[in-house]
C-alpha positions as CSV (number, residue, x, y, z in Angstrom):
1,X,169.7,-9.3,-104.0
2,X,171.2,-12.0,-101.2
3,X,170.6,-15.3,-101.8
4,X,168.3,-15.8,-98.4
5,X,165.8,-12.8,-100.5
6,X,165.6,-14.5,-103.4
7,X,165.1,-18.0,-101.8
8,X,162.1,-16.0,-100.2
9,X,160.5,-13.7,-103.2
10,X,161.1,-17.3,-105.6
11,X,160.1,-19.8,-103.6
12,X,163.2,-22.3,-104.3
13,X,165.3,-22.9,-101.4
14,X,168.7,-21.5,-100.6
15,X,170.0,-24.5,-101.1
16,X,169.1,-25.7,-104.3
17,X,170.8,-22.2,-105.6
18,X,173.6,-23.1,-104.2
19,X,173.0,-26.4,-106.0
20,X,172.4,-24.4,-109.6
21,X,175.5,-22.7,-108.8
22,X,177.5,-25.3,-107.9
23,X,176.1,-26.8,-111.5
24,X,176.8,-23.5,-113.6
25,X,173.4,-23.2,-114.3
26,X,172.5,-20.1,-112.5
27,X,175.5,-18.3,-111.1
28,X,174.9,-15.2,-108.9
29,X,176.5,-12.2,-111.0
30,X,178.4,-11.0,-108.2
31,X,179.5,-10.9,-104.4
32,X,179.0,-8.7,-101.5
33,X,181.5,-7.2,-99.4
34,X,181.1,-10.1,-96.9
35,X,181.1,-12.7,-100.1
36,X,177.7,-13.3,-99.9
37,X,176.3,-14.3,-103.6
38,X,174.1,-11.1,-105.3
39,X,171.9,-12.2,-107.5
40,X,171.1,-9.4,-110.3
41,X,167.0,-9.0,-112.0
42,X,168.5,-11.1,-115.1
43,X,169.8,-14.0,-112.5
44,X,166.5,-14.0,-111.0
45,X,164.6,-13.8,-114.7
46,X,167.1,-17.3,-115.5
47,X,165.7,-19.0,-111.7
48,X,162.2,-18.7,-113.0
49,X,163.2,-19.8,-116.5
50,X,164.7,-22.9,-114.7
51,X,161.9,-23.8,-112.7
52,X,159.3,-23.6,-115.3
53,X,161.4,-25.8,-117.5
54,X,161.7,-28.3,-114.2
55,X,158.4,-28.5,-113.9
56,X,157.7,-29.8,-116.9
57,X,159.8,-32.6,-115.7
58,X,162.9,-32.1,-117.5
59,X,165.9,-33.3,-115.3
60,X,168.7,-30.6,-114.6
61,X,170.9,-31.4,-117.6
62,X,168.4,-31.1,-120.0
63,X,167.2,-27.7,-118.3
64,X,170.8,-26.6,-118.9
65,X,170.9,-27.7,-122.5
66,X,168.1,-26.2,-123.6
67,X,169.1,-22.9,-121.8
68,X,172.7,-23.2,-123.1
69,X,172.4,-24.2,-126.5
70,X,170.4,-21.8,-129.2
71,X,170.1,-24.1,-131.9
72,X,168.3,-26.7,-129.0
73,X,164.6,-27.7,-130.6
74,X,162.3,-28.8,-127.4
75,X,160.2,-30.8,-129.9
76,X,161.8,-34.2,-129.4
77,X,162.6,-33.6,-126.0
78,X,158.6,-32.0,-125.4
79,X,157.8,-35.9,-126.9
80,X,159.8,-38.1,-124.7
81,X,158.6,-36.3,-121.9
82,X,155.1,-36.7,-123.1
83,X,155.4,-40.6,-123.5
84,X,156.9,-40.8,-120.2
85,X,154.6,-38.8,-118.3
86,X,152.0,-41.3,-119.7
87,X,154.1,-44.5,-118.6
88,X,154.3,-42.8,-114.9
89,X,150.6,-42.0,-115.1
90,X,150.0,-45.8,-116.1
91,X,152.3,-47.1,-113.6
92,X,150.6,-44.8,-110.9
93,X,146.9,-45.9,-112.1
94,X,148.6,-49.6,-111.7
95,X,149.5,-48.7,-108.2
96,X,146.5,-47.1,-107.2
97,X,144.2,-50.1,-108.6
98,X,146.2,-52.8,-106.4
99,X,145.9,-50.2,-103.3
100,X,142.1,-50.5,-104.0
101,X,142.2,-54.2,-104.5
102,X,144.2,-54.7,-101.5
103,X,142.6,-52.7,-99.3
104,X,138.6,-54.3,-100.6
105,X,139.8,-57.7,-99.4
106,X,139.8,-56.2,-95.9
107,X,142.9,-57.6,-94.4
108,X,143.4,-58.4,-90.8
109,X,147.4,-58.1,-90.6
110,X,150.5,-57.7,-93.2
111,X,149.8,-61.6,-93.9
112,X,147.1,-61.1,-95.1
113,X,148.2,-58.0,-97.2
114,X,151.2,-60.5,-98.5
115,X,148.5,-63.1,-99.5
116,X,146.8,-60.6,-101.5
117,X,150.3,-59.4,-103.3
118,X,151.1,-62.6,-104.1
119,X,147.0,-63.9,-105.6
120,X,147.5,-60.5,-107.9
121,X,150.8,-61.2,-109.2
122,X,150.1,-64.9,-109.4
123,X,147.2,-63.8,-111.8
124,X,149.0,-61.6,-113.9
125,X,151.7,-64.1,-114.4
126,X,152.9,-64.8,-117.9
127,X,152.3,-69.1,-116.7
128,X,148.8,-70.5,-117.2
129,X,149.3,-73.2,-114.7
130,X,149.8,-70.2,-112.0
131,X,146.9,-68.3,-113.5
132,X,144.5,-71.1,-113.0
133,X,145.9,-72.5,-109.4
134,X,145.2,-68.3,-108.3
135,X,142.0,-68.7,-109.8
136,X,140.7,-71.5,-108.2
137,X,142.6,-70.3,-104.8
138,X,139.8,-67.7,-104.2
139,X,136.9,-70.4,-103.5
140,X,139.1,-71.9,-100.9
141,X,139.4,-68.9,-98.7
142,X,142.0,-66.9,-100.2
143,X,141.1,-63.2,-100.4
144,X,141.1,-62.5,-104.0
145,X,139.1,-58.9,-104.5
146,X,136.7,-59.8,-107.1
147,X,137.4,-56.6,-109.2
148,X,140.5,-58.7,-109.6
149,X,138.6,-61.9,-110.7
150,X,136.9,-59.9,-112.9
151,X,139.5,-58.1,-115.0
152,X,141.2,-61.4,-115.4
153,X,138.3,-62.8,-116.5
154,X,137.7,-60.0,-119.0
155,X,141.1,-60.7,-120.3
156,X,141.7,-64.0,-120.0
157,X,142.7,-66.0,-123.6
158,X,144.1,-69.7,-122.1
159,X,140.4,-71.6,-122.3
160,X,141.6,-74.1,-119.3
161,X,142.1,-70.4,-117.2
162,X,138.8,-68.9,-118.6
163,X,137.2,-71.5,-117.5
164,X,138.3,-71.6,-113.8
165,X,138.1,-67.9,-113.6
166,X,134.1,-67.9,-114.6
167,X,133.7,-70.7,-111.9
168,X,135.5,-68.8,-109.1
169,X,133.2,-65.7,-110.2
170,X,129.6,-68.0,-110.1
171,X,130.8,-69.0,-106.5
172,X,131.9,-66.1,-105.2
173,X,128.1,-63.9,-105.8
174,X,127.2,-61.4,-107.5
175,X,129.3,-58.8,-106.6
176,X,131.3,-58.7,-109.9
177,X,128.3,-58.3,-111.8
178,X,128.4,-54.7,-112.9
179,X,132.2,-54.7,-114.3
180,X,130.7,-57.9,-116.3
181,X,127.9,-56.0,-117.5
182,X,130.5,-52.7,-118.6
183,X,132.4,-55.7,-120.4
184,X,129.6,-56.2,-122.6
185,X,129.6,-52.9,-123.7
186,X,133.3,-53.3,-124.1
187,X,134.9,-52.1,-127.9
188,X,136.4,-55.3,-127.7
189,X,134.5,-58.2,-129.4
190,X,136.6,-61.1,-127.3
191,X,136.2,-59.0,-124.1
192,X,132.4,-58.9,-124.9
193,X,132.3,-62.7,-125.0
194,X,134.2,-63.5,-122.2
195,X,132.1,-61.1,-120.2
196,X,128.8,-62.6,-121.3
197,X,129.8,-66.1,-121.2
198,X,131.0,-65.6,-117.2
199,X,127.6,-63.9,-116.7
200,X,125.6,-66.6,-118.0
201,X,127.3,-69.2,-115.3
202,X,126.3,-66.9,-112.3
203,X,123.4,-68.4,-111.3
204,X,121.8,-65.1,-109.4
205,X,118.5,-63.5,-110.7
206,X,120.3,-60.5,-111.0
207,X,122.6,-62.5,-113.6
208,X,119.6,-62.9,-115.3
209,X,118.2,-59.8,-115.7
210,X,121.6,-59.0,-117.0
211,X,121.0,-61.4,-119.9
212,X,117.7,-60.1,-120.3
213,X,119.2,-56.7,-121.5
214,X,121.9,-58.8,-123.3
215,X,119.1,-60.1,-125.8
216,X,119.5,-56.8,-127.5
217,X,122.5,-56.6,-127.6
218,X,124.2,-55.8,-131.3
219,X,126.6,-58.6,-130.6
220,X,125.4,-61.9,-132.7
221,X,128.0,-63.5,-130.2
222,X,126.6,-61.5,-127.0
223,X,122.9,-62.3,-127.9
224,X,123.6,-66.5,-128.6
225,X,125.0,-66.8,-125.5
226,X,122.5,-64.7,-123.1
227,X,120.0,-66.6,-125.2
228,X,121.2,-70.4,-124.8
229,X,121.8,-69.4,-121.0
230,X,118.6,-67.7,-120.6
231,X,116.8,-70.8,-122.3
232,X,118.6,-73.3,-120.0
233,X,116.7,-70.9,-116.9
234,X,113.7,-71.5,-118.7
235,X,113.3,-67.6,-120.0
236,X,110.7,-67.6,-122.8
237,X,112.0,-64.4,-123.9
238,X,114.8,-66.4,-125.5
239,X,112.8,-67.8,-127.9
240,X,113.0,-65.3,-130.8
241,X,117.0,-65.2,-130.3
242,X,117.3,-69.0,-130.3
243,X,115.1,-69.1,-133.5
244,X,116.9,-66.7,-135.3
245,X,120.4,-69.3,-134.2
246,X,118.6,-72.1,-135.3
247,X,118.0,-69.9,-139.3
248,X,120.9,-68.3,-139.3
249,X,123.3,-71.4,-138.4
250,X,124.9,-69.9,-135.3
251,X,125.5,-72.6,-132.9
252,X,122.0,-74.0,-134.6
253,X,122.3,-77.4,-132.6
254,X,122.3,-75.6,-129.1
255,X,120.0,-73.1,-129.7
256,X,117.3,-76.2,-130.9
257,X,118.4,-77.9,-127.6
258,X,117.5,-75.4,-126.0
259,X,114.6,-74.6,-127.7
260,X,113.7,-78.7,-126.2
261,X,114.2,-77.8,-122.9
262,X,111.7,-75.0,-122.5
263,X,109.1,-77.0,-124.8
264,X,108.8,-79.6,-121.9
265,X,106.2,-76.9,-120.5
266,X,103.0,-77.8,-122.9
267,X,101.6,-74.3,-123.2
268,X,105.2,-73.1,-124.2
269,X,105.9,-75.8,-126.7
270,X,102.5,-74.8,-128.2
271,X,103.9,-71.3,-128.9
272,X,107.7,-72.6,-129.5
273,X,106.3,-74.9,-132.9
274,X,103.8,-71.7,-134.2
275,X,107.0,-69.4,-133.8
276,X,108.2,-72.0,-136.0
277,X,106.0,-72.9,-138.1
278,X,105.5,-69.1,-139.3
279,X,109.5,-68.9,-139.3
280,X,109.3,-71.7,-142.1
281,X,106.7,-70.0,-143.7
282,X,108.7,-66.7,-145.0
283,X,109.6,-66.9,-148.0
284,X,113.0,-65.6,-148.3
285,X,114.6,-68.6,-145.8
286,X,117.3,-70.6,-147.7
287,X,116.7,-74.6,-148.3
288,X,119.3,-75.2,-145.8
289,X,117.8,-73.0,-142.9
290,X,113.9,-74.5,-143.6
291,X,115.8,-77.8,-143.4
292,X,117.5,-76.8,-139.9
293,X,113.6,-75.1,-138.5
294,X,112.3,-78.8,-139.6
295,X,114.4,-80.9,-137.3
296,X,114.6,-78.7,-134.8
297,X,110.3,-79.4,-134.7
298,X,111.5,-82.6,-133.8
299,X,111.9,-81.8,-129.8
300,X,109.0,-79.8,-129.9
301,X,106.2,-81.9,-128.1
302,X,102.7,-81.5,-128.5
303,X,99.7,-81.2,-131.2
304,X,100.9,-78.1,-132.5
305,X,104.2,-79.3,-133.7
306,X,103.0,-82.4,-134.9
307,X,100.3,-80.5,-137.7
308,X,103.1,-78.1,-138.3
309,X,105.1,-81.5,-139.3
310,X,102.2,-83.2,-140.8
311,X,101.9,-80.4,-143.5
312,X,105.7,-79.5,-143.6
313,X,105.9,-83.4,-145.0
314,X,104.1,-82.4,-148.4
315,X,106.4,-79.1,-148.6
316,X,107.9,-78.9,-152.5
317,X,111.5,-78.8,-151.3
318,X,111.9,-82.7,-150.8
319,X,114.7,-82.6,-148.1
320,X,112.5,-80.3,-146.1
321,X,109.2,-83.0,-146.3
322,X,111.7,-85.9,-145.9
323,X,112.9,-84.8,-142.7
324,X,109.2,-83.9,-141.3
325,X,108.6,-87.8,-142.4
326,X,111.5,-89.3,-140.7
327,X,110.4,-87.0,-138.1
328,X,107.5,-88.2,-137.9
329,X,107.9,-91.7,-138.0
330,X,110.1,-91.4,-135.2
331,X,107.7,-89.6,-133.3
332,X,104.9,-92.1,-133.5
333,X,107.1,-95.3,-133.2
334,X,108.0,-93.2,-129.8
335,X,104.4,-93.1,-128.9
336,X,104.2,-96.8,-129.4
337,X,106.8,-97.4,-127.3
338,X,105.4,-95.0,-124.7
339,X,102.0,-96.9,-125.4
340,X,103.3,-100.4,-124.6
341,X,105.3,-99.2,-121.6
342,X,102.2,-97.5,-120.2
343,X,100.5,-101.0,-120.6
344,X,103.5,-102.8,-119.1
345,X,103.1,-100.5,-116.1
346,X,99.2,-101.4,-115.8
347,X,100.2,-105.2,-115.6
348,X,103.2,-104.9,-113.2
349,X,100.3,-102.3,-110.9
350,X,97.5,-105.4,-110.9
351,X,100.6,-108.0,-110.3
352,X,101.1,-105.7,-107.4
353,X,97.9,-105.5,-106.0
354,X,97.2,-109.5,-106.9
355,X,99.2,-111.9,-104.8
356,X,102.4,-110.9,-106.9
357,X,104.7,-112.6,-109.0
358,X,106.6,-115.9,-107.3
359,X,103.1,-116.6,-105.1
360,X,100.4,-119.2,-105.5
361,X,96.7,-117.1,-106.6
362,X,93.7,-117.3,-104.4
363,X,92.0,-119.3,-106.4
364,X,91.7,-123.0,-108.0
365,X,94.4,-123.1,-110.7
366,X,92.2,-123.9,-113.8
């Protein structure tokens, strides 16, 4: 068969057979009359041979090694192709992903495309300092896809970079908010972290209602933070999750804090000092977490917190009823105070409506 026939019946071009030939690897057996190669059934059998090996992405050489040499075991060779096939699938997906970011950030001409380049590699550089200028780039204009934000976010160990990156995302909306909320589902426990700690300073509703779903989250780490953010927004469905902080000493001091800050609404603080008085009232809590639910009464305001001290006061353990007296004392030389400045307030409002201080009265001095 002529080489033009087998180009056609194989589908490998004329040339490249010339190009095996010229290599050794697949030599026509013989010539015709006009010296035109002739490629015999077993020539054609060795084509096929070569082009299944090539498309497994063996180079030429290799193809000829392994078709050359009996003793030749594929397995090593069947490996290194195998890892990489997996680096040029990884370097493709790497490709493809800045394609994507590039082409979200809408660009208007190739400066544009150029700015983008350089915001991506400035935020995968190994230097902090570049990390964090990239970061903080995007709120002044720069065109920084917030996938890309989000990722370095996600991955981001330098705290000073964290924290710029978590800024950049609450001022640039809530458009990075789903790949946040994957990260919390992330194998990862510091990618779970980061994620819920740059949610938390998004200040969206829909943020929110991520934190909401965070509450239940198997994460001790996850659930702390979407409850001290969700507390600070004044989300009463915190209040079992900043409880259980406040027992089970896991950031305790933040979590009572916070506890303060949505008790400044009086029907709330009512149920914020029951939730704790009936916490204190189990009987499997360690001295040390009875001691922590005590103080953390004391930013409680209202009745309820103040019988919940009253009896808490007479409790057996004495450092627990030491603490509810201290409390206690300080509360009511707080009232005091408040009592005297409310009366201070009363004189200064008839000085005001008298003749004032600095003028002569109305009537005879007596």
């Amino acid at each position: 068969m002529l080489i033009g026939d087998v180009a056609r019946r194989s589908g490998v071009s004329a040339r490249m057979l010339r190009h095996y030939d010229s290599l050794g690897l697949v030599r026509p057996t013989g010539r015709s009359g006009a010296g035109y190669r002739e490629y015999s059934d077993e020539d054609i059998r060795l084509i096929f041979q070569v082009e299944s090996l090539r498309s497994l992405g063996l180079s030429l050489r290799d193809v000829r090694r392994a078709l050359d040499d009996p003793g030749f075991a594929p397995s090593d060779l069947v490996d290194d192709l195998i890892q990489r096939t997996r680096q040029r699938i990884a370097d493709e997906l790497d490709l493809l992903t800045r394609l994507r970011r590039i082409g979200a950030a809408e660009p208007a001409g190739w400066e544009d495309v150029l700015q983008v380049v350089a915001l991506l590699q400035a935020l995968g550089s190994p230097s902090a300092g570049r990390r964090q200028r990239a970061a903080l780039s995007s709120v002044d204009g720069a065109q920084v896809p917030v996938e890309a934000l989000v990722e370095a976010a996600l991955n981001e160990s330098d705290p000073n970079v964290a924290g710029a990156l978590r800024w950049a995302l609450a001022q640039s909306g809530d458009g990075g908010l789903a790949l946040l909320a994957d990260g919390l589902r992330s194998p990862q426990a510091d990618v779970r972290e980061r994620a819920v700690r740059t949610i938390a300073e998004i200040p969206h509703d829909a943020a929110t209602d991520v934190l909401r779903e965070a509450l239940a989250s198997p994460d001790v780490v996850v659930r702390g933070y979407a409850a001290l953010a969700l507390g600070a927004r004044r989300v009463a469905e915190a209040v079992p999750t900043l409880i259980d902080m406040v027992v089970e000493e896991t950031k305790d001091a933040e979590a009572a804090d916070v506890l303060g800050v949505l008790a400044t609404d009086p029907a709330e603080a009512d149920r914020i000092a029951t939730s704790l008085a009936d916490c204190l009232a189990r009987g499997t809590l360690t001295p040390s977490a009875r001691r922590r639910l005590t103080e953390a009464l004391a930013d409680i305001p209202g009745s309820t917190a103040a019988r919940a001290l009253v009896g808490l006061s007479q409790d057996d353990d004495r450092a627990v009823a030491l603490t509810a007296t201290s409390i206690l004392t300080l509360r009511e030389g707080a009232g005091k105070l408040r009592e005297a400045a409310g009366k201070l307030r009363d004189g200064t409002g008839r000085r005001r409506h008298g003749a004032g201080p600095g003028t002569m009265p109305d009537g005879p001095l007596a």
